[in-house]
C-alpha positions as CSV (number, residue, x, y, z in Angstrom):
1,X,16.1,-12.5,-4.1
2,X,14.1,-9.6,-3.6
3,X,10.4,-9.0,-3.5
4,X,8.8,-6.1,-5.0
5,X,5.3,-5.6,-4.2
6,X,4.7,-9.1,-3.9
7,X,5.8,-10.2,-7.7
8,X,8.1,-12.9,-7.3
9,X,11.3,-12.7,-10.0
10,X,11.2,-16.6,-11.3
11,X,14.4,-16.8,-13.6
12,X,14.0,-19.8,-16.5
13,X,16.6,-20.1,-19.2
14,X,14.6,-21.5,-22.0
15,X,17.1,-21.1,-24.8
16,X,19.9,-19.4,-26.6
17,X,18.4,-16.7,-29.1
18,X,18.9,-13.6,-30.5
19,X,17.3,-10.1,-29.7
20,X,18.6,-8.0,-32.7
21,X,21.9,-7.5,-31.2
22,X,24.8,-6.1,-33.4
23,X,28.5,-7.8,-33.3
24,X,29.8,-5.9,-30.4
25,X,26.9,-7.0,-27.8
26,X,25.8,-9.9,-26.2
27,X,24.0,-12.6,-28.6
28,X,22.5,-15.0,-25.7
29,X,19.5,-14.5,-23.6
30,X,17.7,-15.4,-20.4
31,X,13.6,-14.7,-20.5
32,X,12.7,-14.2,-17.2
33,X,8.5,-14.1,-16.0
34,X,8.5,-11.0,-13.8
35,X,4.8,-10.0,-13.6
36,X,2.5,-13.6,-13.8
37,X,-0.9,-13.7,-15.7
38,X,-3.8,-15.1,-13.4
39,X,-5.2,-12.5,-10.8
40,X,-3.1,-9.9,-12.7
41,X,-4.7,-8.9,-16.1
42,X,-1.4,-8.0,-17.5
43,X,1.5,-10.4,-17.6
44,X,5.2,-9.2,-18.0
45,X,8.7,-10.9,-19.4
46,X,11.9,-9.5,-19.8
47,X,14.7,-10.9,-22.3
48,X,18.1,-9.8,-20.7
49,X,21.7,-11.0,-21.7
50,X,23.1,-14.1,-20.2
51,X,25.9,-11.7,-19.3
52,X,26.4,-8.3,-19.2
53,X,30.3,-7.8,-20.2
54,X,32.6,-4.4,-18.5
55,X,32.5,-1.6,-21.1
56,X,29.9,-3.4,-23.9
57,X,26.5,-2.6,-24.8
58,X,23.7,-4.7,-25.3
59,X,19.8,-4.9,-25.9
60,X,16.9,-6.1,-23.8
61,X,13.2,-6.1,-23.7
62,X,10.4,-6.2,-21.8
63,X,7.7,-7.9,-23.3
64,X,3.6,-7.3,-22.4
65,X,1.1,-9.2,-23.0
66,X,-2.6,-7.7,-21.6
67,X,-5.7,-10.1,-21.3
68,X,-7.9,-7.6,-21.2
69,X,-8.1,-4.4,-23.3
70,X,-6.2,-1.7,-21.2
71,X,-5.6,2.3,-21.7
72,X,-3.3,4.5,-21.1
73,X,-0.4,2.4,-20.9
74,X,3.2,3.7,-19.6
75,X,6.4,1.7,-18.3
76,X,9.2,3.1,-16.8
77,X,13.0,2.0,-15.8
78,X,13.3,3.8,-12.2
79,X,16.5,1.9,-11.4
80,X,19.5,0.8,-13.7
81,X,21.3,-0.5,-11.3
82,X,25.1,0.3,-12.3
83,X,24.1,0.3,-16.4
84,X,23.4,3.6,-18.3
85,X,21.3,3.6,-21.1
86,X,21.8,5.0,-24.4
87,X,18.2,5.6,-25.3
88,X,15.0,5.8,-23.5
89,X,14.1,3.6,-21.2
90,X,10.3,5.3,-20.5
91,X,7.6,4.2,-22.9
92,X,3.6,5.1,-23.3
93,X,0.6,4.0,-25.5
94,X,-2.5,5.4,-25.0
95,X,-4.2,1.4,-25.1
96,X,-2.6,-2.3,-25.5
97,X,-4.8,-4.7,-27.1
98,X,-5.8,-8.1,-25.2
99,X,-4.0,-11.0,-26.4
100,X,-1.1,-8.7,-28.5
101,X,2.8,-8.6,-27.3
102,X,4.1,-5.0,-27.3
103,X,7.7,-5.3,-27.4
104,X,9.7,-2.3,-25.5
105,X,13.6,-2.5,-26.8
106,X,15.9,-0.4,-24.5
107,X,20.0,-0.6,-25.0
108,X,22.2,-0.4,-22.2
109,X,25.8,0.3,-21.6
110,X,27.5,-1.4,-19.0
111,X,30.8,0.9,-17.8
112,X,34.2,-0.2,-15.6
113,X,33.0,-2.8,-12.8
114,X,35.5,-4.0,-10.0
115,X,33.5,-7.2,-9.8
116,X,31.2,-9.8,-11.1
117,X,27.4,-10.2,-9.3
118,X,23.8,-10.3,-10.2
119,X,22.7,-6.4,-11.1
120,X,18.8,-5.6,-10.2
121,X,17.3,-3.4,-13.1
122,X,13.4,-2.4,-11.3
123,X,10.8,-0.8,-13.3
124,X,7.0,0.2,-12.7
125,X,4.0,-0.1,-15.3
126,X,0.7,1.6,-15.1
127,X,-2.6,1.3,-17.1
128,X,-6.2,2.3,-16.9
129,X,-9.0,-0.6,-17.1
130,X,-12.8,-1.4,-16.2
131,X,-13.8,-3.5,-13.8
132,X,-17.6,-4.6,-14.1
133,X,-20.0,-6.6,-12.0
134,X,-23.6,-7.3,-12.9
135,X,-25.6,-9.1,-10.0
136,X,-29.5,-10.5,-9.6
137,X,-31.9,-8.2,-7.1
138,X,-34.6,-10.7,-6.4
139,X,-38.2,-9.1,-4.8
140,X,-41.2,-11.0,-3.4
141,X,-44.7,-10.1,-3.2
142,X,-46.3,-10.6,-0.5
143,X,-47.9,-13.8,-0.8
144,X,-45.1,-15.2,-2.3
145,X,-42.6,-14.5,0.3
146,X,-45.2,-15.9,3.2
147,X,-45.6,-19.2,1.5
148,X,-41.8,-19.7,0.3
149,X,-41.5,-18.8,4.0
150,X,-43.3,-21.8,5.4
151,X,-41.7,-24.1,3.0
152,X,-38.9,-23.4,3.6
153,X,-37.8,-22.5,-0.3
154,X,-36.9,-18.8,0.3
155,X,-33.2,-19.7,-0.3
156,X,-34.2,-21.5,-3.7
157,X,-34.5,-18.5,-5.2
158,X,-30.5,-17.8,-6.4
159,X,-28.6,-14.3,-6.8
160,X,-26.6,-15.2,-9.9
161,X,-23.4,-12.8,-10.3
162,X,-21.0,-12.4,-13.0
163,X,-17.8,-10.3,-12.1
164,X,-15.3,-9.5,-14.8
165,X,-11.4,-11.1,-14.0
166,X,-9.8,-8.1,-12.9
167,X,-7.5,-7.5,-9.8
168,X,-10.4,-5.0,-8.4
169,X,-13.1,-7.1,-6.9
170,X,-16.6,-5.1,-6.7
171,X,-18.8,-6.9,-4.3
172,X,-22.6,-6.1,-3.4
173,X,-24.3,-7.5,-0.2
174,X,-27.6,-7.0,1.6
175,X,-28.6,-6.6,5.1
176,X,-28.5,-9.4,7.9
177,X,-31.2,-11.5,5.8
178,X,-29.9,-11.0,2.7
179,X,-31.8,-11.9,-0.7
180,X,-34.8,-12.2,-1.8
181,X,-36.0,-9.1,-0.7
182,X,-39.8,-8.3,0.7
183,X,-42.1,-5.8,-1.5
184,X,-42.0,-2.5,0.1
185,X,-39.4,-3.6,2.7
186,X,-36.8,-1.2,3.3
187,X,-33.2,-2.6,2.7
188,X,-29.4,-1.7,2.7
189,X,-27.3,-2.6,0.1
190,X,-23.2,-2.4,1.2
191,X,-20.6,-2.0,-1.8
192,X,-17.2,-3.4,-1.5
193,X,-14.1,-2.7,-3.3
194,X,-11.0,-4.9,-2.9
195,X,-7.4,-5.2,-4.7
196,X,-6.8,-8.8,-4.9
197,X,-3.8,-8.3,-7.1
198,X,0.1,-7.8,-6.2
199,X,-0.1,-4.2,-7.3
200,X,-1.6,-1.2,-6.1
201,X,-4.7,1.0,-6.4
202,X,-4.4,4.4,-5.1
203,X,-8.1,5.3,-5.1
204,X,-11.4,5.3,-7.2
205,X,-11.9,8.7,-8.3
206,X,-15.0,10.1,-8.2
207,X,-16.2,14.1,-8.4
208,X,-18.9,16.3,-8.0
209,X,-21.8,15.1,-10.4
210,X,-23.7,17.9,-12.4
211,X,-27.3,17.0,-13.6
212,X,-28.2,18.6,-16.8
213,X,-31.3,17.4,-18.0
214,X,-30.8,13.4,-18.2
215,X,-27.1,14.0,-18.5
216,X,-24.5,13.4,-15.9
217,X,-20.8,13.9,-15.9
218,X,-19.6,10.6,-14.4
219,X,-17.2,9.8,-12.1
220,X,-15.2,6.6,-11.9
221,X,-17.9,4.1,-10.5
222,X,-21.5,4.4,-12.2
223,X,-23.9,1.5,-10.9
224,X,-27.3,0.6,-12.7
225,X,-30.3,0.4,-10.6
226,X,-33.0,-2.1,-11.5
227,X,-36.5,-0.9,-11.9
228,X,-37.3,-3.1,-8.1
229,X,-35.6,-1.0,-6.2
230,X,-36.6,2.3,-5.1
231,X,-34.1,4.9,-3.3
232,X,-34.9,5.8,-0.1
233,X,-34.7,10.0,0.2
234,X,-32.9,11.9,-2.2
235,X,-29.5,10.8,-0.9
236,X,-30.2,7.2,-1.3
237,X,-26.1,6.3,-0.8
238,X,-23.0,7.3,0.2
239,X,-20.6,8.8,-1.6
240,X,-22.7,8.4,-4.7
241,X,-25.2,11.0,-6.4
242,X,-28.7,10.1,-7.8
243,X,-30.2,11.0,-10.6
244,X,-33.3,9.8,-11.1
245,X,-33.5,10.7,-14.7
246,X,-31.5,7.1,-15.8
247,X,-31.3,5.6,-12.7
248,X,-28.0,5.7,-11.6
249,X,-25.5,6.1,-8.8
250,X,-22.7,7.8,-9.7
251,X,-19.3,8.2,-7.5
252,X,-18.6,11.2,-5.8
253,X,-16.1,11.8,-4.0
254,X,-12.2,10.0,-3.7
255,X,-12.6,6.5,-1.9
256,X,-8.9,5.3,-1.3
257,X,-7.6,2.1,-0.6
258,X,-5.7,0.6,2.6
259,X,-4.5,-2.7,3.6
260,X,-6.0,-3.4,-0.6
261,X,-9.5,-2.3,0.9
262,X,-11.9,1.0,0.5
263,X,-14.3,2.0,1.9
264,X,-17.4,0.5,2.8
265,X,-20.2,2.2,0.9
266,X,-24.0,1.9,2.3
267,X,-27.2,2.3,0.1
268,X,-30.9,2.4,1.6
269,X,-33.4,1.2,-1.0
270,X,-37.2,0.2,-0.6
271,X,-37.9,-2.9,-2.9
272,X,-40.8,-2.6,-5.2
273,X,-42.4,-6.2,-7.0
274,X,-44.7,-5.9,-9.8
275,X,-45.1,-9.5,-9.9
276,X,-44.8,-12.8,-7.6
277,X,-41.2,-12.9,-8.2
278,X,-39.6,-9.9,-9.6
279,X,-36.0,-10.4,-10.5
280,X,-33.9,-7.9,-12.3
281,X,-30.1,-7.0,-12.6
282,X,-27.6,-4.5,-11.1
283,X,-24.6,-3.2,-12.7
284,X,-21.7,-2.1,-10.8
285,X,-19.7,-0.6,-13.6
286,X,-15.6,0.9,-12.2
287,X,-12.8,2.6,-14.0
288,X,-9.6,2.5,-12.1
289,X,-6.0,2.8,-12.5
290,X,-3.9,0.2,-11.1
291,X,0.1,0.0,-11.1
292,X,2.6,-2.8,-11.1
293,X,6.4,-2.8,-9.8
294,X,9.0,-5.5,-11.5
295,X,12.9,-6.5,-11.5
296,X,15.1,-8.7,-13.2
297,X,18.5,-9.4,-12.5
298,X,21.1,-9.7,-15.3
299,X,24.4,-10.9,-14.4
300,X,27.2,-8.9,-14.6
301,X,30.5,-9.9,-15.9
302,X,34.2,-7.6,-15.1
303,X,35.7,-8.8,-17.6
């Protein structure tokens, strides 16, 4: 059994049923999991014959089922193994809903075989989603830090983070100390990206950022600066553009991925408290494009 890009083909025969086949095709099926739900946001089935009979057409599907809403949708047979199809086997929608099977019904033709054997049929899916983290930038005054200091209750003060499930992870951290920061200390803030799923992000595509007024023309990764923190310089981070205007960092240039990682990206910011302890929230906001490989294997019968 072969595995491609990680996905694991699990084969379950849960019953006998039929798939809209006409008399001269094969009525039973086998649904087989080929992409699994969890860390992926998208989960994948095929229903394939039991048997694949010399010189007979038959119907499959594959079946998708998103968990999250996801755009620009397209799936694609890239290898039939020995079958040829009598339609198309390429589809697209421009977004899949979460929650909502789409259905994809291709018709194959299996022609003069000189034996009988398992037959590989590998296809790849791609989508465009959002990825979103929104994370707690704690600053101290003064005061306040020197006495939490003493007590030792510096650490009482929590950074509560909510990340959405996705297969790209967006992670902020902060220098050797960490949170809560000092008032008018300067800091660096390091973003993270990292593909925890089994299929593959090229890059996160950013582009040169015009300001035009309190307009921008965004790139791929936008993050929301709290009011507490003040950029240090007019180039504040790299790879990402200021504008002061709405306070935001937008991506700027292509940040690829190897080994599932990008690019560390490092930010310089002076915090600012306006009272004892000054809490406010930064949004990591990411649109990315992320694409899945698959096989089944439907047995072939020669006779």
């Amino acid at each position: 059994m072969r595995k491609e890009f990680g996905l694991i083909l699990i084969a379950v025969v849960f019953s006998s049923a039929c798939v809209g086949q006409t008399d001269n095709t094969i009525q039973n099926v086998l649904t087989l999991d080929v992409v699994k739900g969890g860390v992926e946001d998208i989960a994948i089935s095929a229903m394939v014959p039991e048997f694949a009979r010399m010189n007979q057409d038959f119907n499959w599907q594959l079946l998708v089922r998103p968990s999250v809403m996801v755009r620009d949708f397209a799936i694609s047979v890239y290898d039939r193994c020995v079958f040829e199809n009598t339609g198309i086997d390429s589809f697209a929608k421009a977004e899949l809903r979460p929650n909502n099977t789409e259905i994809f019904k291709l018709t194959y033709h299996t022609p003069q075989v000189e034996f009988e054997r398992s037959c590989p049929v590998r296809f790849n899916a791609s989508y465009i989603r959002n990825a979103t983290l929104t994370t707690s930038v704690s600053v101290l005054q003064d005061t306040e830090y020197m006495l939490r200091r003493q007590a030792g209750t510096l650490k009482d003060i929590q950074e509560n983070t909510w990340k959405s499930a996705s297969p790209l992870v967006l992670s902020i951290s902060w220098g050797s100390e960490g949170q809560p920061l000092l008032d008018n200390s300067v800091n660096q803030m390091y973003i993270d990206y990292r593909n925890n799923g089994d299929g593959t992000i090229e890059r996160l595509e950013g582009g040169p950022v015009e300001i035009l007024g309190s307009e921008t023309t965004p790139g791929q990764v936008i993050i929301q600066v709290p009011g507490n923190l003040e950029p240090s310089g007019e180039l504040p981070c790299d790879d990402y553009t200021w504008n002061p205007y709405d306070r935001t960092l937008t991506l700027n240039r292509d940040i690829d991925f190897i080994r599932k990682e990008a690019k560390r990206s490092t930010c310089t910011f002076t915090a600012k408290a306006t009272q004892p302890v000054d809490s406010k929230s930064l949004v990591v906001f990411a649109t990315y494009r992320y694409a899945i490989d698959g096989s089944m294997s439907i047995p072939l019968l020669a006779r």
